[in-house]
C-alpha positions in Angstrom: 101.4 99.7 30.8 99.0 101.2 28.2 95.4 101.2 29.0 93.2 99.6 26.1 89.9 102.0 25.9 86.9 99.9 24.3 84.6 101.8 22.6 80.4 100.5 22.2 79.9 100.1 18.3 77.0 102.2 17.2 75.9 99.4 14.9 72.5 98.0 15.8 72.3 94.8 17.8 71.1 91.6 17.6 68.0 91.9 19.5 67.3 95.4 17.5 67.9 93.5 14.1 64.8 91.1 15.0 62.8 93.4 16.4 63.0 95.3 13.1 62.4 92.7 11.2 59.2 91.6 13.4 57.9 94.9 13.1 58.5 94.5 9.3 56.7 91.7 8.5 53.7 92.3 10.9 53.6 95.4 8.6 53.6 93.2 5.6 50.8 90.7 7.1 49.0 94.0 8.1 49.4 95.7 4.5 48.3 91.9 2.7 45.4 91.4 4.8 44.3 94.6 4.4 44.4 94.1 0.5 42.4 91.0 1.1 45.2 89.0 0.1 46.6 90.4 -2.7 49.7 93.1 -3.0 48.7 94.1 -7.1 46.6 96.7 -7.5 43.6 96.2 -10.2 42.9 92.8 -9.4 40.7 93.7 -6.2 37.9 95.8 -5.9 37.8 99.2 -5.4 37.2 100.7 -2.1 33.4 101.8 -2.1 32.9 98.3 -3.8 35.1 96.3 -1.3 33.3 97.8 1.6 29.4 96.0 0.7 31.4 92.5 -0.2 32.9 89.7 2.0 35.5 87.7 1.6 33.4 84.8 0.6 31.4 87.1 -2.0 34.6 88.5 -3.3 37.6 85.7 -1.8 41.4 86.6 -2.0 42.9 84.8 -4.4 45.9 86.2 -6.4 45.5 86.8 -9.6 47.9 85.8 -12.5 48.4 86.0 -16.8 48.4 82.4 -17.7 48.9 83.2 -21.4 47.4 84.7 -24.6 46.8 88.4 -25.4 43.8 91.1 -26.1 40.9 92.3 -24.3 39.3 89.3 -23.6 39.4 88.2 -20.3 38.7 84.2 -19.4 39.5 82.6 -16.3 41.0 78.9 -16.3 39.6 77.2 -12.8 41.0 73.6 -12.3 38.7 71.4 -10.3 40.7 68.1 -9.7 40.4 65.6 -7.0 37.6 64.3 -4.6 34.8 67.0 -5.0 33.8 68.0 -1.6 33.9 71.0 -0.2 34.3 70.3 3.5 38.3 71.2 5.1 40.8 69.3 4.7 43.2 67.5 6.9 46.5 69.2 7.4 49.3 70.2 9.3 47.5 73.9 9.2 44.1 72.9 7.8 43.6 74.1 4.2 41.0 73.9 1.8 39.9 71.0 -1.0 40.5 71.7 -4.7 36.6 71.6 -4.9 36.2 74.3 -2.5 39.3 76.4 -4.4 37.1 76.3 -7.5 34.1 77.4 -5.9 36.2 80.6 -4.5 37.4 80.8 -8.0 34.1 80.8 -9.8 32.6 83.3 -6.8 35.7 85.4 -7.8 34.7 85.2 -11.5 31.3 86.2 -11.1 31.9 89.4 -9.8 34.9 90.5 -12.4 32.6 92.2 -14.5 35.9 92.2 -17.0 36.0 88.1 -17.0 33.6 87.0 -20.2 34.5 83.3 -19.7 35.7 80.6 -17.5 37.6 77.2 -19.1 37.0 74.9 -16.7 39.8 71.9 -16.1 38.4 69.1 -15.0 40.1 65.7 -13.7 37.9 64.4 -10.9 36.4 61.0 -10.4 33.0 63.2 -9.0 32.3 63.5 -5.0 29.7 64.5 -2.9 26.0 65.0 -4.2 25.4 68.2 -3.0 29.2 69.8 -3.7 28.5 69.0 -7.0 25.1 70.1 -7.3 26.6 73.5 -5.5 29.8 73.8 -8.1 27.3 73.3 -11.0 25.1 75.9 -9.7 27.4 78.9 -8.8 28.6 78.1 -12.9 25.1 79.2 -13.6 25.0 82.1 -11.8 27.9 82.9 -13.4 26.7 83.1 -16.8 23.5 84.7 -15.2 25.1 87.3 -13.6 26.4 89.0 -17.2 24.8 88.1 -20.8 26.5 86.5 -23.3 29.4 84.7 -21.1 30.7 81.1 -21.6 31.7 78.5 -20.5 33.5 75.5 -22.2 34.8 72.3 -20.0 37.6 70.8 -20.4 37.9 67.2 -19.1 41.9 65.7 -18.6 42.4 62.0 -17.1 38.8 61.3 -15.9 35.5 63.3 -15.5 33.5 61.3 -14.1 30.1 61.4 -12.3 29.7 64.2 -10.4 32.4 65.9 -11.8 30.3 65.2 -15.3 27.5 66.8 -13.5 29.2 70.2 -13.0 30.6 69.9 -16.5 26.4 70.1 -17.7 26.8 74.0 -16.7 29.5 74.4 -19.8 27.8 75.5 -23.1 30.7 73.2 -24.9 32.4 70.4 -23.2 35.7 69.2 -25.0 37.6 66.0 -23.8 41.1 64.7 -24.7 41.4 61.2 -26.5 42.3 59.2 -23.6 39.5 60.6 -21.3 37.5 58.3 -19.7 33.8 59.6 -18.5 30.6 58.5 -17.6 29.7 57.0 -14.6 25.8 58.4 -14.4 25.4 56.8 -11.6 24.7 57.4 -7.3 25.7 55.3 -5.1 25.8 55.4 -0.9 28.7 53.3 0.7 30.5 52.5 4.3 31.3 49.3 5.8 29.7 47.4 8.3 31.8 45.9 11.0 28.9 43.9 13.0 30.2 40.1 12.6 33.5 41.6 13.1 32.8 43.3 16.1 30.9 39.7 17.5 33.8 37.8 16.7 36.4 40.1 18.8 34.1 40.7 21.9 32.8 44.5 20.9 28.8 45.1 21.5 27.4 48.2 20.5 25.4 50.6 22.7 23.0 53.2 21.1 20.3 54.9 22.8 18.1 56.1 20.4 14.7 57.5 19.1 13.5 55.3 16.7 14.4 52.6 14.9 16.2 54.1 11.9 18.5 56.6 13.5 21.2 54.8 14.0 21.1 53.5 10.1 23.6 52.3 8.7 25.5 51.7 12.3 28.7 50.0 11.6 28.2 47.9 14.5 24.4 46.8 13.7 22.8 44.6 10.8 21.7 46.6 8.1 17.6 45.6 7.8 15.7 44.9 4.4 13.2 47.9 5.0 16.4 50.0 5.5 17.8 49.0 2.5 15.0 49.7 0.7 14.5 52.9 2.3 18.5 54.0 1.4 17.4 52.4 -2.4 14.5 55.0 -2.4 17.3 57.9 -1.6 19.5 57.0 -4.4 16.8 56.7 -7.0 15.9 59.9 -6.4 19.2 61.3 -6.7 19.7 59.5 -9.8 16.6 60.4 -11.5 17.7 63.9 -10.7 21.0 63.4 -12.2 19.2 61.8 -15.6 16.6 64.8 -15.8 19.5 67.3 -15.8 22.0 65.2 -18.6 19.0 64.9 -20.5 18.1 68.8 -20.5 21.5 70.3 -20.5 23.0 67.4 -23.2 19.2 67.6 -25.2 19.0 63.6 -25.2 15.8 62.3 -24.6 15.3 60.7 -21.2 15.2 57.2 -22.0 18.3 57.3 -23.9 20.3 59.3 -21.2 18.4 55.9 -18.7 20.3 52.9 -20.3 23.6 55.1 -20.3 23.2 56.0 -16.5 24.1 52.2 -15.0 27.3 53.7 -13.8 29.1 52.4 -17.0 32.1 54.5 -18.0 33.0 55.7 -21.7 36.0 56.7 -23.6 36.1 59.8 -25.4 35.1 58.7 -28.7 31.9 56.9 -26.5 31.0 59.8 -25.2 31.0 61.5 -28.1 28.9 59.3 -30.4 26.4 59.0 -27.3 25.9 63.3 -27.3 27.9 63.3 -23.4 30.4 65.7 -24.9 30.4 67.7 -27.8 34.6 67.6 -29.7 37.4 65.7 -28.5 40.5 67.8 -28.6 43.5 69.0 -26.8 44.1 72.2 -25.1 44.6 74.6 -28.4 41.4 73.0 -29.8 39.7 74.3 -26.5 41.0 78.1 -26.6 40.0 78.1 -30.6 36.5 77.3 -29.7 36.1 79.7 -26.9 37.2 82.7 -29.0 34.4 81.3 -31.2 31.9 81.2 -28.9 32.9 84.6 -27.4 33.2 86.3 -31.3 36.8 87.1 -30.6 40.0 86.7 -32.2 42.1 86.5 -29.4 41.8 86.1 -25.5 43.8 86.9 -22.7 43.4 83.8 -19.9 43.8 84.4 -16.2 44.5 82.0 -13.2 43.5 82.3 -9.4 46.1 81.0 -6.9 45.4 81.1 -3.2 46.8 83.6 -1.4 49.4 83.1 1.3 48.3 84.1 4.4 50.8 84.7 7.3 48.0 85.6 9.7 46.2 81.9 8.9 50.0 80.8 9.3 50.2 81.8 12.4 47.0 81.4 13.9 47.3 77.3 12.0 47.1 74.3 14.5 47.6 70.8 13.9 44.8 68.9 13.0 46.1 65.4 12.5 43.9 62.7 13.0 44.8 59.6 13.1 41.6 57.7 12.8 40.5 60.2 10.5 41.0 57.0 8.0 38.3 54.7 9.8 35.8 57.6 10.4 36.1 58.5 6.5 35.4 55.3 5.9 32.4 54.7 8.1 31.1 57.5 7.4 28.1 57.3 4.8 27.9 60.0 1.9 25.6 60.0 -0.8 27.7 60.4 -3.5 28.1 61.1 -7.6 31.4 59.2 -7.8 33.5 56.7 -9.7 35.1 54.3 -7.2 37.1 51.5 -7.0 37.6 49.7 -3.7 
């Protein structure tokens, strides 16, 4: 009887295949994180530069040709949805498109080669202060380098707040179906109090004064606290009128009987000075390269970067009464809303 000799095959295991390819991808997270999020080389900064920025002065986003050609660099930053720049609910957390712009126009600012920024808008506003926030680091983007632009560029709806940031533009274009408008504040939640009565729930609050607790779902809503919430959102909306008037040059009184939260079409806003040409997207690059002197322009996009490490390090954050306390929640707000 012959005796069958088996001989161990030299080719790598199983358990050696994964390990190697562990130890290749922790060398990839390594290497991208290390690049600040990006694996092309000329669209970070360079080594003494990286080492007096942050990622929040200089953020990792990927960047990518969108289209055109020549020396001119612009930047096309969308800014779509709800503008707020708190983090959003997700199976990993992420960020808002608001706070993606932001990063966007941070990462603008300091490319010395970017001379413009087209900025997309379809947003029916947000937040007060987001806005205010988003329309100010536009300004220090023109401030940071002379002679930049900016030229808005308004899709479905630009409304309120999202019209606010839109003021930083030194030309704002808007298609033929736009609608915009909306000057308006406004401060909403609900108040549950009769509700709560009928069902058997009685609120406890132990608090400091008589207005802390305002606007408690649970509690009546008083006529001097009404009053004092109407006092808030004056002041926000004068603020609001000051700046259309100054960045549109309208006089004030004009820019007051437009600012009852009304919204316009396109061919409204232009005849009222809101916007300045209604267009489509080739209308928009023609007058950039004519604000910029320039026959032709090469336009960039950022992305966000994939991040294995914030991948891996993710957790759920599913709420489910994250609903109710959204809605309960009060916000001063520059937004067109329907409820």
């Amino acid at each position: 009887m012959s005796k069958v000799t088996y001989r161990r095959s030299r080719r790598p295991g199983c358990l050696t295949m994964v390990f190697m390819l562990v130890v290749i991808v922790l060398g990839v997270i390594w290497i991208h994180d290390r690049l600040g999020g990006q694996l092309l080389p000329g669209s970070r900064p360079s080594i003494s530069e990286k080492r007096h920025m942050g990622k929040d002065a200089f953020p990792a986003l990927t960047e990518t040709w969108s289209e055109g050609r020549g020396d001119t660099k612009v930047v096309r930053i969308p800014l779509h949805g709800m503008i707020l720049l708190d983090t959003e609910p997700g199976l990993f957390g992420g960020i808002r498109g608001a706070d993606l712009a932001r990063r966007s126009i941070r990462r603008a600012t300091m490319d010395p080669a970017v001379r413009a920024i087209i900025l997309e808008i379809d947003s029916p506003g947000g937040g007060i202060t987001a806005s205010d926030i988003l329309h100010q680091e536009l300004l220090r983007f023109k401030q940071a380098q002379p002679n930049r632009k900016i030229v808005a560029h308004f899709g479905d709806i630009a409304a309120s707040g999202a019209y606010y940031i839109a003021l930083a533009a030194d030309h704002i274009l808007a298609h033929p179906t736009t609608i915009t408008g909306s000057l308006g504040v406004m401060i909403q939640t609900l108040n549950m109090h009769e509700l709560g009565t009928l069902i058997g729930i009685r609120d406890v609050t132990i608090k400091s004064g008589d207005n802390k607790d305002l606007l408690n779902p649970l509690q009546e809503v008083s006529e001097t606290q009404i009053d004092m919430l109407q006092n808030v959102v004056d002041a926000m909306h004068t603020r609001f009128k000051n700046l259309v008037a100054e960045s549109r040059n309208l006089p004030f009184e004009t820019v007051a009987e437009l600012a009852d939260g009304r919204i316009v079409t396109a061919a409204d806003a232009k005849e009222q000075g809101l916007i300045d040409q209604i267009g489509y997207w080739d209308d928009t690059v023609a007058r950039l390269q004519q604000l910029l002197d320039v026959d032709d322009i090469i336009i960039y996009r950022y992305d966000k970067s994939f991040s294995w490490r914030q991948l891996l390090r993710g957790r759920t954050s599913l709420n489910p009464t994250a609903w109710l306390e959204t809605l309960y929640t009060p916000r001063l707000m520059y937004q067109w809303r329907i409820d």
